[in-house]
N, C-alpha and C positions, 0 to 999 in steps of 0.2 A: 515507530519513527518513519515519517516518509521525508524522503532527499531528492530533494529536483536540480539539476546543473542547469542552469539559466546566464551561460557564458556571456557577457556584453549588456546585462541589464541590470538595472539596481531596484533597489526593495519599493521603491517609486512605481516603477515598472509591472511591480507580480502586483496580483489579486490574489487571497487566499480566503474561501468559504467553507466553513465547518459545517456539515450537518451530519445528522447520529449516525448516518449508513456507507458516508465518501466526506473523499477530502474535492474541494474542487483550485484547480489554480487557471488562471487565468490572467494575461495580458497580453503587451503589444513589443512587440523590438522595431525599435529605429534608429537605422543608421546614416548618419548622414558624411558623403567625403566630399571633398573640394580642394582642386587640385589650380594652382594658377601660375604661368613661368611660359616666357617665350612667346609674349603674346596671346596666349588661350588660357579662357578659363573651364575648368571643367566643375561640373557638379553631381554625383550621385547621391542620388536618395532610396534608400529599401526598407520597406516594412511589411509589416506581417504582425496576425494578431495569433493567440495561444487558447487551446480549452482543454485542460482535461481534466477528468472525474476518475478517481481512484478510490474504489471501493475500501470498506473500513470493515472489519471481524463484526460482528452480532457482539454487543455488549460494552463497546469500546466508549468508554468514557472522554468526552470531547472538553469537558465542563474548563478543567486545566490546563487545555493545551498553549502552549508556547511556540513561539514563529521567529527563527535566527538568520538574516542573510549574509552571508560572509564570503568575499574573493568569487562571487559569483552563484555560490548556492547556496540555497532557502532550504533547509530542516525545520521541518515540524514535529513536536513530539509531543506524546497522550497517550493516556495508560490506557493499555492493553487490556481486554478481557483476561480472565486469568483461564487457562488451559485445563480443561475438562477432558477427565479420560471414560471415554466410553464403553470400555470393556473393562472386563472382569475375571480373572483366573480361577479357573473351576474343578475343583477336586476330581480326580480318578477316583470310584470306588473298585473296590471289587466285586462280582454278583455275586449273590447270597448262594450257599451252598445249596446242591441240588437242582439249580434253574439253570435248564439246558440253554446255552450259548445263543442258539436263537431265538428263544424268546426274549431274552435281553434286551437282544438290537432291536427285535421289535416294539419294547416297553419303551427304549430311546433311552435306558439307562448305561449302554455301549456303548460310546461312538467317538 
């Protein structure tokens, strides 16, 4: 799942691009105030554009994914590569009787 807080903009606003390796989001915020009373008018305007690229696991399936904006932030969610353990728990032997202690460590059957 990636979760972006995009305070002040609506689903109008985000861009979201899926490709196999990143998520990318992408848009613009615009605010605009106007202020008028007592003879003056005032007017502020600010904006600013967005990019980012958030890298995705090796194997993450994009094919399904789904895009929610809610009270300001956008969730994306997409199955997961499934968690591969890459070690292995490996037996203690004992050394065969008779085989002095160091040549064990040296066989690599010690260690």
């Amino acid at each position: 799942m990636v979760r972006a807080a995009l305070p002040g903009l609506t689903k109008d606003d985000v861009q979201v691009e899926l490709r196999d390796d990143a998520v990318i989001l992408r848009g613009e915020r615009r605010q605009e105030h106007e202020q008028q009373r007592d003879g003056y008018y005032r007017c502020e305007v600010s904006q600013g554009s967005f990019y980012r690229e958030i890298p995705l696991p090796e194997g993450t399936k994009t094919d399904n994914a789904t895009a929610t904006f809610r009270d300001g932030v956008l969730e994306i969610t997409m199955q997961a590569p499934k968690e591969e353990t890459r070690g292995r728990q490996l037996q203690i032997q004992d050394a065969p009787a008779g085989q002095p202690q160091a040549k064990a460590q040296a066989a690599g059957t010690n260690r």
